[in-house]
C-alpha positions, 0 to 999 in steps of 0.5 A: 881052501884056504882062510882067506880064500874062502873069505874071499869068495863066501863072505861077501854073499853074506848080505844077499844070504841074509835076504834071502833067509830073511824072506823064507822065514820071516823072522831075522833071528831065523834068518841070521841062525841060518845063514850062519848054519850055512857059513858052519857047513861051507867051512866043515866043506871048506876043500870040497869047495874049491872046485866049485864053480859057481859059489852063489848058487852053491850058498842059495841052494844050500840055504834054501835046503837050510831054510825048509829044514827050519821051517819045517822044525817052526812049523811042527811047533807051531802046531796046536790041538789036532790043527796043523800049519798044513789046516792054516792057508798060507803057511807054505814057504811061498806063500809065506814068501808073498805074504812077506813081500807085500807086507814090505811092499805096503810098508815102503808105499806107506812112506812115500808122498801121497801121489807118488803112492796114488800113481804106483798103486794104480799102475800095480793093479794095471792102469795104463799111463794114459788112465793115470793122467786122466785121474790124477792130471799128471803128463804122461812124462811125469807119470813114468818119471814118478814110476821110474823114481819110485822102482829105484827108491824101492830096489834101495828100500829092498836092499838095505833090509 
């Protein structure tokens, strides 16, 4: 495989790599050595590469793989006393990977106006429209526009993390 080809098809993941490193490991410093680690292994495999079909699930595979290994390595060294990350609730990757996402969650719904973050709260914990309005007194067509307005604001949020 050649440098621009492989610069054509491996460089413009780089983006949705970061985000997903970013979630499993909650720290961007971690997350940018991994997805740099990653590039580092595709480059070393670089005329292995050109049979692959699937060049995304490839690099997602690839990182997820990277990513445990880090975690496993942060995790040995977070280790105090005869207490282990496995003693501490909420230590494994997908629980980790929840935590995250609604820390980030909570952080977009902080920046929204009052009743767009009212009527997205309610309808998470699963109120139906028609509760919503019996509450807030909002039309039922007002309410999903609030809803669909704010699901597009946070897929924007999510991305330009």
């Amino acid at each position: 495989m050649t440098h621009t080809e492989f610069k054509r098809r491996f460089l413009p993941l780089q983006k949705m790599l970061y985000r997903e490193a970013f979630r499993m490991l909650c720290d961007s410093f971690e997350a940018e050595d991994a997805v740099q680690n990653l590039y580092l292994k595709l480059w070393e495999r670089k005329d292995e590469l050109k049979d692959i079909v699937a060049p995304e699930a490839y690099c997602r595979t690839l990182l997820k793989n990277i990513c445990i290994d880090r975690w496993r390595v942060i995790r040995s060294h977070d280790e105090v006393g005869e207490m282990s990350a496995d003693d501490v609730p909420g230590s494994s990757p997908p629980e980790i990977e929840r935590r995250e996402a609604d820390e980030c969650l909570e952080k977009f719904l902080a920046g929204l106006p009052q009743h767009y973050s009212r009527v997205m709260q309610m309808r998470m914990n699963g109120c139906s429209f028609e509760e919503i309005e019996g509450v807030t007194g909002l039309t039922q067509a007002n309410i999903r526009v609030i809803v669909s307005r704010v699901r597009k604001r946070f897929r924007e949020f999510y991305d330009n993390l």
